[in-house]
Gaussian input, Z-matrix of N, CA and C with variables (Angstrom, degrees):
# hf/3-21g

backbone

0 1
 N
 C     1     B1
 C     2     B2     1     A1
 N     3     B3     2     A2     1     D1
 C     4     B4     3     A3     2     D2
 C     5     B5     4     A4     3     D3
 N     6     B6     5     A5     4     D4
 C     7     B7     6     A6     5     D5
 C     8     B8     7     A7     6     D6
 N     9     B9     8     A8     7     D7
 C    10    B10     9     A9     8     D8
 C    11    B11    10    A10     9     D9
 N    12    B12    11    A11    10    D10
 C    13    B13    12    A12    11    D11
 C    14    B14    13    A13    12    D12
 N    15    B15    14    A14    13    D13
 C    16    B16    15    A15    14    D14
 C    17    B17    16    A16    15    D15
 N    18    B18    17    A17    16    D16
 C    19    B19    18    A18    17    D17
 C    20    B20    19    A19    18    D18
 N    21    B21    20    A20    19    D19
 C    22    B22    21    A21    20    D20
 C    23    B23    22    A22    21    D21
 N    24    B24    23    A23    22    D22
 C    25    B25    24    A24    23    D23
 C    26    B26    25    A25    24    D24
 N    27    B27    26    A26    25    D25
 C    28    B28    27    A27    26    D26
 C    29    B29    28    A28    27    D27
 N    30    B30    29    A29    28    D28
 C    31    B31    30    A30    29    D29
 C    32    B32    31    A31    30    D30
 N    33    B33    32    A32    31    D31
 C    34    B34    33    A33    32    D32
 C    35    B35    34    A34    33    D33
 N    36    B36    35    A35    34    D34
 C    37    B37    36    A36    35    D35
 C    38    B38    37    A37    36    D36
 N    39    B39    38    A38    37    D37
 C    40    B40    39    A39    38    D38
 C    41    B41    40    A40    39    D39
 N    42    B42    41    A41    40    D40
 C    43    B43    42    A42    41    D41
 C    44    B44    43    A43    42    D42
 N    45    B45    44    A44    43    D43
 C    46    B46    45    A45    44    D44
 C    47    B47    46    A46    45    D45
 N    48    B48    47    A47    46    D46
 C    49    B49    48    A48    47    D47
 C    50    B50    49    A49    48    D48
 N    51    B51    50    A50    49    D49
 C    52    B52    51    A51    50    D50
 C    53    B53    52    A52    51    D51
 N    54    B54    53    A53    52    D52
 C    55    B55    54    A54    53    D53
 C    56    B56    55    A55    54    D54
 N    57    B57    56    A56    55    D55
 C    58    B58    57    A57    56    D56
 C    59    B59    58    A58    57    D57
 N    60    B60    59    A59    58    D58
 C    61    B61    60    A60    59    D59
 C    62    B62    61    A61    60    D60
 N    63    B63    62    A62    61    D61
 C    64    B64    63    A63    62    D62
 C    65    B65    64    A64    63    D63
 N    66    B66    65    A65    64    D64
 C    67    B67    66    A66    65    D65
 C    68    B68    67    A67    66    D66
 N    69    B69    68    A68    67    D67
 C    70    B70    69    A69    68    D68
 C    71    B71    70    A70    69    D69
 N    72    B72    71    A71    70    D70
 C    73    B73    72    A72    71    D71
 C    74    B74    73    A73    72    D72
 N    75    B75    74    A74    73    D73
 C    76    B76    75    A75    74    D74
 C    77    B77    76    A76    75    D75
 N    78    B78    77    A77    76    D76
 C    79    B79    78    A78    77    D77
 C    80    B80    79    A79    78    D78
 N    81    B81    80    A80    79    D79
 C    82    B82    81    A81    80    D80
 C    83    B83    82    A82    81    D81
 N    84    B84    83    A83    82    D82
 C    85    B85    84    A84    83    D83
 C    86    B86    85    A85    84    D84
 N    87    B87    86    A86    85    D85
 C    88    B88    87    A87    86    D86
 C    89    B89    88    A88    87    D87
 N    90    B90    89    A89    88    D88
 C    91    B91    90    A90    89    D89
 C    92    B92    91    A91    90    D90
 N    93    B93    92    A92    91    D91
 C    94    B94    93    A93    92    D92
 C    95    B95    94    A94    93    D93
 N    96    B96    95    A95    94    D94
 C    97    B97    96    A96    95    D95
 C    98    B98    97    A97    96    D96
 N    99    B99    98    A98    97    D97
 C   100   B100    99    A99    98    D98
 C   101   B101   100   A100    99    D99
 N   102   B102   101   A101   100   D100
 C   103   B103   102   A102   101   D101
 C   104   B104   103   A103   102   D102
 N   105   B105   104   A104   103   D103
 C   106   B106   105   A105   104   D104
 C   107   B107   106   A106   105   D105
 N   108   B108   107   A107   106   D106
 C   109   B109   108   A108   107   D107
 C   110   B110   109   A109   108   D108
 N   111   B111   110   A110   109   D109
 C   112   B112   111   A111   110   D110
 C   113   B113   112   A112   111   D111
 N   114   B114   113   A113   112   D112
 C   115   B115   114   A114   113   D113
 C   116   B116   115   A115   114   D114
 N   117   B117   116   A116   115   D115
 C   118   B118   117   A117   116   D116
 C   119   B119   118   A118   117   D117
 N   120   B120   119   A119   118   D118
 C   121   B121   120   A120   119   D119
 C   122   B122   121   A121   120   D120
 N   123   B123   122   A122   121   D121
 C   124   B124   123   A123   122   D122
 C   125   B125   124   A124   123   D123
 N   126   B126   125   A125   124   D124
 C   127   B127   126   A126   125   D125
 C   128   B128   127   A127   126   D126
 N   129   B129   128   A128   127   D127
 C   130   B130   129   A129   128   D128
 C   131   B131   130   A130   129   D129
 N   132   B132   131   A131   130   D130
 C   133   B133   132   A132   131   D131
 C   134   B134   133   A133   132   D132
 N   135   B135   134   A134   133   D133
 C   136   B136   135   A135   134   D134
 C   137   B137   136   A136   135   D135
 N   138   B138   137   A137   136   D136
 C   139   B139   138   A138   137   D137
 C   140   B140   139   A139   138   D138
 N   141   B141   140   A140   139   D139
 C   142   B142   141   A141   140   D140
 C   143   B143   142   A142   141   D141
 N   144   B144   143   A143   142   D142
 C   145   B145   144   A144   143   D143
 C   146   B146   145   A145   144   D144
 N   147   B147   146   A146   145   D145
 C   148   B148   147   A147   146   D146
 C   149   B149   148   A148   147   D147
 N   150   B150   149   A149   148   D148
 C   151   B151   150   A150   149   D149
 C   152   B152   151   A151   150   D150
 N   153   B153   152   A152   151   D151
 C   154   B154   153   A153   152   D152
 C   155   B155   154   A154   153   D153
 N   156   B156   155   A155   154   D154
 C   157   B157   156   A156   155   D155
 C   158   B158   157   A157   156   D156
 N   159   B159   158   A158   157   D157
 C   160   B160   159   A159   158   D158
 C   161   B161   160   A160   159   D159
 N   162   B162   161   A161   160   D160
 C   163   B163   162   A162   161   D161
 C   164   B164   163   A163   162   D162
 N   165   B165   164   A164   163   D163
 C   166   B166   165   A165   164   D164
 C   167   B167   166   A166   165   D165
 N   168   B168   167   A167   166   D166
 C   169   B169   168   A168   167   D167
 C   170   B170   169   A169   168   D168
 N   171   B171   170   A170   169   D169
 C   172   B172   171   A171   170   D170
 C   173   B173   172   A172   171   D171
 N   174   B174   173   A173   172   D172
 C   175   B175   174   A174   173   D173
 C   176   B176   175   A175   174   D174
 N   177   B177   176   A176   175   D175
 C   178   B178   177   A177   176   D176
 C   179   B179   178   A178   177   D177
 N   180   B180   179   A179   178   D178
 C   181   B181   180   A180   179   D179
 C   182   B182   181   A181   180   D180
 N   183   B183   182   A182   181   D181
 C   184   B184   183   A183   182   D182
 C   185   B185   184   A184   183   D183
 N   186   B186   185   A185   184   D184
 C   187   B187   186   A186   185   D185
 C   188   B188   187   A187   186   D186
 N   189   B189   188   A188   187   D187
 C   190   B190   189   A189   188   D188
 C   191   B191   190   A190   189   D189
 N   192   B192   191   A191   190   D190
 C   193   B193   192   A192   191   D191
 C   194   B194   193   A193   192   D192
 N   195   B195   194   A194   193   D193
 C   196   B196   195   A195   194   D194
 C   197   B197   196   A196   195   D195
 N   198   B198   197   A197   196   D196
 C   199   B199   198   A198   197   D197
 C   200   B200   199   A199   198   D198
 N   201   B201   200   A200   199   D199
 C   202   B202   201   A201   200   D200
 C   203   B203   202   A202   201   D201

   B1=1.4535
   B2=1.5238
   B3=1.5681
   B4=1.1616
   B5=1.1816
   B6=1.2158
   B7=1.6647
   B8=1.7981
   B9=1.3508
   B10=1.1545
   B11=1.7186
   B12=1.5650
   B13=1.6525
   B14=1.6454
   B15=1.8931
   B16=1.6173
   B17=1.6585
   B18=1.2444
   B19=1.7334
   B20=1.4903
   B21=1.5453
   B22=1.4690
   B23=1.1731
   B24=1.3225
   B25=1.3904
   B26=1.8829
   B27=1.4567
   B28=1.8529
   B29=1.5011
   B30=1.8878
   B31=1.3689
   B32=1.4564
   B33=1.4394
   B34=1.6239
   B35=1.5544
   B36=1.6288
   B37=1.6326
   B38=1.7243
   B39=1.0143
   B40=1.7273
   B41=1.5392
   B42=1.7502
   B43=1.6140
   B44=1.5464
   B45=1.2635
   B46=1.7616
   B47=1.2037
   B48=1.0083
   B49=1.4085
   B50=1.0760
   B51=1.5559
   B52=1.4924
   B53=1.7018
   B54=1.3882
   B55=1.4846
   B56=1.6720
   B57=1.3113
   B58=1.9448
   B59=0.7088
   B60=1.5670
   B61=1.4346
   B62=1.2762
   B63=1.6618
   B64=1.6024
   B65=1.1776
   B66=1.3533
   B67=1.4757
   B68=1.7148
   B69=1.3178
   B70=1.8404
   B71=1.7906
   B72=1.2345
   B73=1.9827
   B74=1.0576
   B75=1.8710
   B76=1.2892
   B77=1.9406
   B78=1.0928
   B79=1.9445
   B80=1.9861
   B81=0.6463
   B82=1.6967
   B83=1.3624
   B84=1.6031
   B85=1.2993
   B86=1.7049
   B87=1.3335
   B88=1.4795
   B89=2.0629
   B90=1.4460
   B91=1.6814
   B92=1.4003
   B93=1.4262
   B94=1.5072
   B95=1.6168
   B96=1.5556
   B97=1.5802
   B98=1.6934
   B99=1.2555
   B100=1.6155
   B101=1.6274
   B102=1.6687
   B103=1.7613
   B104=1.5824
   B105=1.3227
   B106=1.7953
   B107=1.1785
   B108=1.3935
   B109=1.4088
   B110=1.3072
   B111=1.9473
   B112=1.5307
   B113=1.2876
   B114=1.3408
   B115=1.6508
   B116=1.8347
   B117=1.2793
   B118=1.3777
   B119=2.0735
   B120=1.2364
   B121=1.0557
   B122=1.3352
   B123=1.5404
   B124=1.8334
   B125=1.8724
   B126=1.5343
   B127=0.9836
   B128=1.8779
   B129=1.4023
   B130=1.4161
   B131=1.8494
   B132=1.3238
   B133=0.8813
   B134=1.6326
   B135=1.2866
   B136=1.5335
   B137=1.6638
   B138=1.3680
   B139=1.0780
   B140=1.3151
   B141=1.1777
   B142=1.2526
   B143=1.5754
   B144=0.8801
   B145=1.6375
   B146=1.2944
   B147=1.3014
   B148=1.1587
   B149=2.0414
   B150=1.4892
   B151=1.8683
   B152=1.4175
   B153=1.1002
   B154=1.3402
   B155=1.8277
   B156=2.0156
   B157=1.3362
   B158=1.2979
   B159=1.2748
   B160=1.6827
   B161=1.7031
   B162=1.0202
   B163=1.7377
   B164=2.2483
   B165=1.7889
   B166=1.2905
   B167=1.4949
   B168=1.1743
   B169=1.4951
   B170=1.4890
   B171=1.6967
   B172=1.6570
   B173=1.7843
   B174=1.5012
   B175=1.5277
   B176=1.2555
   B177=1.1545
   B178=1.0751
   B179=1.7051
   B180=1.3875
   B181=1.2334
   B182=1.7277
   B183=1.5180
   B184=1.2472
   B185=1.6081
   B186=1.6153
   B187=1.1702
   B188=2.0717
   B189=1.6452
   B190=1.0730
   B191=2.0080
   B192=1.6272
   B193=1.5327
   B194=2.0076
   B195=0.6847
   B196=1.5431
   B197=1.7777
   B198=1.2153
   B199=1.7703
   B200=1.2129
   B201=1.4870
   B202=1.3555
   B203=1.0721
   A1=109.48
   A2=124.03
   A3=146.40
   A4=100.26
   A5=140.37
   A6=140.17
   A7=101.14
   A8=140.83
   A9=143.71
   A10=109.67
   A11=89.57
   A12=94.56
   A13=113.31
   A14=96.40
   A15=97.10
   A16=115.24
   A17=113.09
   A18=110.56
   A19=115.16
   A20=99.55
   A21=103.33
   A22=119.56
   A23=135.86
   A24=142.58
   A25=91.99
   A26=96.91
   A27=112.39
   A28=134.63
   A29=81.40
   A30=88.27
   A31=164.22
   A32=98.31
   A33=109.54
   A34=93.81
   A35=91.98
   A36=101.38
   A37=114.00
   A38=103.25
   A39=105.33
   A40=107.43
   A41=91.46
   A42=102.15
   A43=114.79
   A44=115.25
   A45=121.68
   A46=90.57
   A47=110.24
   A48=110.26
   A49=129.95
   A50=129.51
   A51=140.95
   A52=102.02
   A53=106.40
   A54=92.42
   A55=108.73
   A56=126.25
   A57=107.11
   A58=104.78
   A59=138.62
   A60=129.02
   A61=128.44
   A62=114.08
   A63=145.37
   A64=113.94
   A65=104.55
   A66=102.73
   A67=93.87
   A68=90.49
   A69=98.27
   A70=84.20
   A71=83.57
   A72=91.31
   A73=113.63
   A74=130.72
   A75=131.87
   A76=111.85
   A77=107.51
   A78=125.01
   A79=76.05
   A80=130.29
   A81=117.95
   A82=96.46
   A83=144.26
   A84=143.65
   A85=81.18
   A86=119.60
   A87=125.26
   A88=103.32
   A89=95.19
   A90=78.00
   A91=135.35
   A92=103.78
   A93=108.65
   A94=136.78
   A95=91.84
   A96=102.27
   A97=120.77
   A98=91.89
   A99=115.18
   A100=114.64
   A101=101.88
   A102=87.57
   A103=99.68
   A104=111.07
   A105=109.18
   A106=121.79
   A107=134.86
   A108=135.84
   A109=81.53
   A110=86.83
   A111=121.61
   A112=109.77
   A113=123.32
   A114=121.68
   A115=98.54
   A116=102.88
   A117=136.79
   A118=93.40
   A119=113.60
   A120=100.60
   A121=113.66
   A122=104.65
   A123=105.40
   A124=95.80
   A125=121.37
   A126=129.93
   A127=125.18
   A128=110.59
   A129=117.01
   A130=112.92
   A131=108.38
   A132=93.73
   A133=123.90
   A134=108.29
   A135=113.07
   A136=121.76
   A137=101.50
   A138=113.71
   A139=106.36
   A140=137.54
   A141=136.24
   A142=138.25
   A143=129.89
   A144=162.19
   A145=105.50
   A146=136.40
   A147=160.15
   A148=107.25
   A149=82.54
   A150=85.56
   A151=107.08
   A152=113.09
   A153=99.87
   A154=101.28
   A155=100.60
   A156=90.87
   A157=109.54
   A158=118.05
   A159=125.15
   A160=96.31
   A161=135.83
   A162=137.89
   A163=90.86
   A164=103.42
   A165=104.10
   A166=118.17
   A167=109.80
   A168=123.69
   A169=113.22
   A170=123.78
   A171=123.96
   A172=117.62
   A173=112.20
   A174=107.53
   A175=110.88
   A176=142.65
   A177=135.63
   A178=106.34
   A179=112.12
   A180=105.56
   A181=87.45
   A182=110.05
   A183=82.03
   A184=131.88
   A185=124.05
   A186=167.12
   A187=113.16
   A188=110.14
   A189=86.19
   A190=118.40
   A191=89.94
   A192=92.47
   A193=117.31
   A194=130.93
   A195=106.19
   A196=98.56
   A197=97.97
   A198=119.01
   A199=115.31
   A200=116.67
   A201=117.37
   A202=134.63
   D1=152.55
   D2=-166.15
   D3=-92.27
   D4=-11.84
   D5=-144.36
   D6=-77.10
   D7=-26.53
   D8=-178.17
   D9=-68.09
   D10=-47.83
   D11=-163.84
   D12=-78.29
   D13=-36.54
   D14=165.97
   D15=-55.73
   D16=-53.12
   D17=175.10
   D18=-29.66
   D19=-68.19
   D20=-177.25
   D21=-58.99
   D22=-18.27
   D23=-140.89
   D24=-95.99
   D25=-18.86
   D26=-175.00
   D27=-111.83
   D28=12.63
   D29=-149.93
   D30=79.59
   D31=2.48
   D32=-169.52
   D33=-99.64
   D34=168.24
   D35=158.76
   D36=-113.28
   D37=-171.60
   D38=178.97
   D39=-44.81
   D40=-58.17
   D41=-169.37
   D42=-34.63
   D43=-34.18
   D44=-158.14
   D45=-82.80
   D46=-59.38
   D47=-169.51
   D48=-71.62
   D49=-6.03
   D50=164.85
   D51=-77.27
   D52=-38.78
   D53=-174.84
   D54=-90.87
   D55=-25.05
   D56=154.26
   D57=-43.06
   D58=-58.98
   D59=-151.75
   D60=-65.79
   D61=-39.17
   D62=-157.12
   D63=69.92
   D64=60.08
   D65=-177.61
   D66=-129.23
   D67=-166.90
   D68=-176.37
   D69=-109.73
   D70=151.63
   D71=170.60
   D72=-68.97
   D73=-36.79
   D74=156.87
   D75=-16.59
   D76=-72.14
   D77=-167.18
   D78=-64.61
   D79=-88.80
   D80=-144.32
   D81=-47.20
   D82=-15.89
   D83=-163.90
   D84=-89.13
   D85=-65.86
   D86=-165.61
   D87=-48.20
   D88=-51.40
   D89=168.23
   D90=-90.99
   D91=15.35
   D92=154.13
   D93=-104.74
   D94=-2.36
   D95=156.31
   D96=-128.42
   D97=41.15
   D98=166.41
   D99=52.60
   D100=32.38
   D101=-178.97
   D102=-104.45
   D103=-4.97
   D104=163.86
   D105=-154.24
   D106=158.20
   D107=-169.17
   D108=-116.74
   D109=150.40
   D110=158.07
   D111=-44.41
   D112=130.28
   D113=161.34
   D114=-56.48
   D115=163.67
   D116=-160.34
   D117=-80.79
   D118=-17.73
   D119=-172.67
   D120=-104.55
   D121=-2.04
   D122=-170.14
   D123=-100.90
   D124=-13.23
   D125=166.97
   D126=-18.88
   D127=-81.87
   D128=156.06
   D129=-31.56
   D130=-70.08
   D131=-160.73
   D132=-82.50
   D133=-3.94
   D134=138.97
   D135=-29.15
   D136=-78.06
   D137=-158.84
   D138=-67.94
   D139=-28.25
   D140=141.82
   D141=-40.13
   D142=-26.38
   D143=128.53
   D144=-39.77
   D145=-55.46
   D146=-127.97
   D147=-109.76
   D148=-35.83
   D149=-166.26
   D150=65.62
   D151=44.25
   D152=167.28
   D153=-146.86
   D154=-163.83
   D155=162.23
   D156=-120.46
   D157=-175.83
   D158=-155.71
   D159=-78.94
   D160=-7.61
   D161=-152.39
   D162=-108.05
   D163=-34.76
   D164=175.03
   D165=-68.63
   D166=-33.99
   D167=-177.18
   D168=-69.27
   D169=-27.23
   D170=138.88
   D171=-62.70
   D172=-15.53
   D173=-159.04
   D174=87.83
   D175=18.52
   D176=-154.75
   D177=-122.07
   D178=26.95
   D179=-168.91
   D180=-143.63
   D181=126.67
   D182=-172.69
   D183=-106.69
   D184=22.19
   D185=93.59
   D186=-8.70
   D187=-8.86
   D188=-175.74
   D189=-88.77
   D190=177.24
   D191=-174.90
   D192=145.93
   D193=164.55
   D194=-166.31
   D195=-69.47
   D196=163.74
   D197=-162.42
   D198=45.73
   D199=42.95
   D200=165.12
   D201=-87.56

């Protein structure tokens, strides 16, 4: 997952982004060193957070990056 590089790419740190999400900053650390994925439902609103779309946040978009 892309989720480290999009963060940075916007400026945030974990912290920000654990609390858009409702998560603990712990889990955004875990899915930025690949020992767990986002559930399927925080997805959207990742990518929304994110400026991006949900397909960049696999890498899978190749346009991704903030204001994508």
């Amino acid at each position: 997952m892309k989720i480290k590089e999009l963060r940075e790419a916007i400026g945030m740190n974990q912290s920000e982004l654990a609390k858009q999400a409702g998560v603990k900053q712990s889990s955004v650390a875990q899915w930025e060193n690949g020992k767990s994925k986002p559930l399927s439902d925080k997805l959207p609103q990742l990518a929304k957070i994110l400026h991006c779309s949900i397909d960049a946040l696999f890498g899978l978009d190749a346009a991704a990056g903030a204001g994508a």
